[in-house]
C-alpha positions as CSV (number, residue, x, y, z in Angstrom):
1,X,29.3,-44.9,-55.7
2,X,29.5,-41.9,-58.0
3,X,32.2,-40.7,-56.6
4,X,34.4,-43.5,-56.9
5,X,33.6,-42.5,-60.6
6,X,34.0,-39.3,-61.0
7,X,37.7,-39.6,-58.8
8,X,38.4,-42.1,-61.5
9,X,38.0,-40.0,-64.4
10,X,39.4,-37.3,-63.1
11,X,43.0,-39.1,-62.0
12,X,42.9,-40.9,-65.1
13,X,40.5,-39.5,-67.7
14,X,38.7,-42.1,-69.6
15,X,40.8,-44.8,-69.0
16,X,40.1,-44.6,-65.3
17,X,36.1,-45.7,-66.4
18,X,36.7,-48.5,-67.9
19,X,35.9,-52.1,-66.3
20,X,38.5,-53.5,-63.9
21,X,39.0,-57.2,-62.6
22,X,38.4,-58.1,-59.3
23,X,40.7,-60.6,-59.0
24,X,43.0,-60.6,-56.0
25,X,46.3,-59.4,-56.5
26,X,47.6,-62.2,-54.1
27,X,46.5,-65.1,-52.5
28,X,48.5,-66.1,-49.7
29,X,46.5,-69.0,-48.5
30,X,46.2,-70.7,-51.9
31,X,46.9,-74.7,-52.5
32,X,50.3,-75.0,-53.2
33,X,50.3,-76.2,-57.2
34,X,52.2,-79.1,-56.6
35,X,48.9,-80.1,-54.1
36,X,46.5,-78.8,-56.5
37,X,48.5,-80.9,-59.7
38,X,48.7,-84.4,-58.3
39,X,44.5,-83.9,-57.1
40,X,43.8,-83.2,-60.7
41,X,46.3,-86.1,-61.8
42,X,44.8,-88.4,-58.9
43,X,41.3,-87.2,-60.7
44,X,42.0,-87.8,-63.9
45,X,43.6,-91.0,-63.1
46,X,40.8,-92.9,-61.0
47,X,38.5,-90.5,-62.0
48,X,36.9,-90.4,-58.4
49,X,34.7,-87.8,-56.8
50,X,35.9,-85.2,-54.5
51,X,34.6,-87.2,-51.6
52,X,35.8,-90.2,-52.5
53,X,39.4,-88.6,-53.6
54,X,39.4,-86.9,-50.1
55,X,38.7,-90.4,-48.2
56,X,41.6,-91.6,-50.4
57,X,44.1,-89.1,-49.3
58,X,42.7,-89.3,-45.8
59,X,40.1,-87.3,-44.2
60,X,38.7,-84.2,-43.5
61,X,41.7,-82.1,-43.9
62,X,42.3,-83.4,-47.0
63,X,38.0,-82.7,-47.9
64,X,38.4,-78.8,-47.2
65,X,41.0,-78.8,-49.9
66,X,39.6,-80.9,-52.4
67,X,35.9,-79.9,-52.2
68,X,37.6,-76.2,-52.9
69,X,39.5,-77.0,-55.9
70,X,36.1,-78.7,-57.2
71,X,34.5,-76.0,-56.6
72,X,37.1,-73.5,-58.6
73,X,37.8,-75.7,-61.3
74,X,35.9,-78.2,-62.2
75,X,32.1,-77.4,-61.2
């Protein structure tokens, strides 16, 4: 662990220590935004659960997707 530091510092001086995000640079298997748009319209509309959205865009497939999006942005 220190060494990750100290490499750091010494390829880019002080700059090199200071906090970095961890968020991905690419998500390749993300919900298309169309999807993830008419779920939060179909939300916001009927204002249903994510298990009751998922039974009305039919099924387990469609569960997976909504119980993620839930989980990332609205829980």
């Amino acid at each position: 662990m220190v060494r990750k530091w100290v490499r750091r510092y010494q390829e880019e001086s002080l700059a090199g220590l200071r906090d970095r995000s961890r968020h991905p640079h690419r998500s390749p298997r993300r919900t298309p935004q169309e999807v993830e748009e008419k779920v939060r319209a179909a939300h916001k509309r009927t204002r249903y659960g994510r298990k009751r959205l998922a039974w009305s865009y039919g099924g387990r497939r469609a569960w997976l997707f909504i119980l993620i999006l839930f989980a990332i942005f609205w829980e």
